[in-house]
N, C-alpha and C positions, 0 to 999 in steps of 0.2 A: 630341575631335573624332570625330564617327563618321566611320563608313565611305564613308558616299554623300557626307557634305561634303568629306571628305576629296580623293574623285573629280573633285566640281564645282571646290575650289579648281586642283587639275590643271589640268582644261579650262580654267579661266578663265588660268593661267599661261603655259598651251600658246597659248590664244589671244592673250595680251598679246604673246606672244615672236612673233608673226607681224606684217607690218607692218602699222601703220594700223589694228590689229583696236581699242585705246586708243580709237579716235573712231569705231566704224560704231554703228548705232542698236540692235543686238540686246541688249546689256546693260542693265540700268535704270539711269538717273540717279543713284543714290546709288553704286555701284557702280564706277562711269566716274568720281567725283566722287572718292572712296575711292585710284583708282588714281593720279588725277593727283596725290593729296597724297601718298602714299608712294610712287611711283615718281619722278614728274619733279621735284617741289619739296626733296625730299629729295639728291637730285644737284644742283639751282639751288641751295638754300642749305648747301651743305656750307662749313665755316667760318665760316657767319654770324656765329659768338659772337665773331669778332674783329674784324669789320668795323666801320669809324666811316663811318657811312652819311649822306652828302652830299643837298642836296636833289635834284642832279641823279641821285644814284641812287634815290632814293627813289622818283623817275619813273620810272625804269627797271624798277626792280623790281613797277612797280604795272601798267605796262603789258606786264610780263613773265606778271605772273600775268593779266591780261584776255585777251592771247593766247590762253591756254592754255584760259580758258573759251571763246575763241570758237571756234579750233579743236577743240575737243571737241563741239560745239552746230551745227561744221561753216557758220557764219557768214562769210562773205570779207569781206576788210579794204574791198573795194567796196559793200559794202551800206552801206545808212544806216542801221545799229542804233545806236543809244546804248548807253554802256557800262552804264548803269543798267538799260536793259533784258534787256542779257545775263544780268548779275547775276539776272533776275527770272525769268530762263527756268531758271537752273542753279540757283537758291534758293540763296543767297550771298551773301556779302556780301566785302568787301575785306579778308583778314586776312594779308597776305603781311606786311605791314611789324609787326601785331602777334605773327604767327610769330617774328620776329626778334627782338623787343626783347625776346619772353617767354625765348628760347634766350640771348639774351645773359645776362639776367638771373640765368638758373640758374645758365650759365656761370662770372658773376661770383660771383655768392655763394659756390660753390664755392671758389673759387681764394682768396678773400680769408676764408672761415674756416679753413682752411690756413695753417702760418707754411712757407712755404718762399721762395724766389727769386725763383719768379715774380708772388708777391706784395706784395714790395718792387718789382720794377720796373715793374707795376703803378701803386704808389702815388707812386712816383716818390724811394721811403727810398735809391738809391743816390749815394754818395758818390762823388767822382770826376769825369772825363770830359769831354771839350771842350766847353766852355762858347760857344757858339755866339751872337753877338750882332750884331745889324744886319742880319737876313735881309728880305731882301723878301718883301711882300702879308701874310697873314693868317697867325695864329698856327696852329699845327697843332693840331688835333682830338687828344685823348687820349681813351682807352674809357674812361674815369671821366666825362670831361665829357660824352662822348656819354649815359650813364647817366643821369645828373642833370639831362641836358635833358628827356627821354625820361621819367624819374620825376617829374621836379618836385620 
């Protein structure tokens, strides 16, 4: 890194640390785009790789990242933009939920070419423990099944 980048990354630091500098229009578009993926999404999905993600969060998270485009683009939840055409202003496209299944993914691979603990209870190899029968509603979501949905 030279010198004078060196400088500009500064400035750019000094200025994120101020508020609101994140969304004013003096920086260029890749740049503002650049920040929100390693600043705010990186704190929104901390822990993703363990998450067994619900359709209702799936929304959530979909309209978590459209926020964050519209508020950067400086857009009010009052206008009439379509979310496609924010998308069209930021050059973009919707990648928050394949951000995740690509982190789970790693995630798991990881943990299951490992022979250790966490890999049996993963897979479900432990013997023992209350056997649990006659629960009401819907079975629970395990990260394997999540995976296999999500893979195919």
């Amino acid at each position: 890194m030279s010198f004078t980048s060196a400088i500009i990354f500064i400035l750019y630091i000094a200025a994120f640390n101020k508020k609101r500098a994140l969304f004013t229009s003096t920086f260029d578009l890749e740049l503002r785009k650049k920040l929100v993926k390693f600043y705010i999404w990186s704190i929104a999905l901390y822990g993703a790789e363990t998450w067994t993600l619900r359709a209702v969060d799936q929304k959530h998270r979909e309209s978590f990242e459209m926020w964050c485009w519209r508020r950067m683009e400086k857009i009010s939840w009052t206008d009439y933009v379509r979310n496609e055409e924010v998308l069209l202003r930021v050059k973009e496209q919707r990648n928050i939920l394949h951000e995740i299944s690509k982190r789970k993914s790693n995630w798991i691979g990881h943990i299951l070419r490992r022979n250790c603990f966490l890999q049996r209870v993963i897979e479900g190899n432990i013997k023992g423990g209350i056997e649990v029968t006659g629960r009401r509603g819907r079975r629970r979501r395990k990260l394997l099944d999540d995976l296999k949905e999500r893979r195919g």
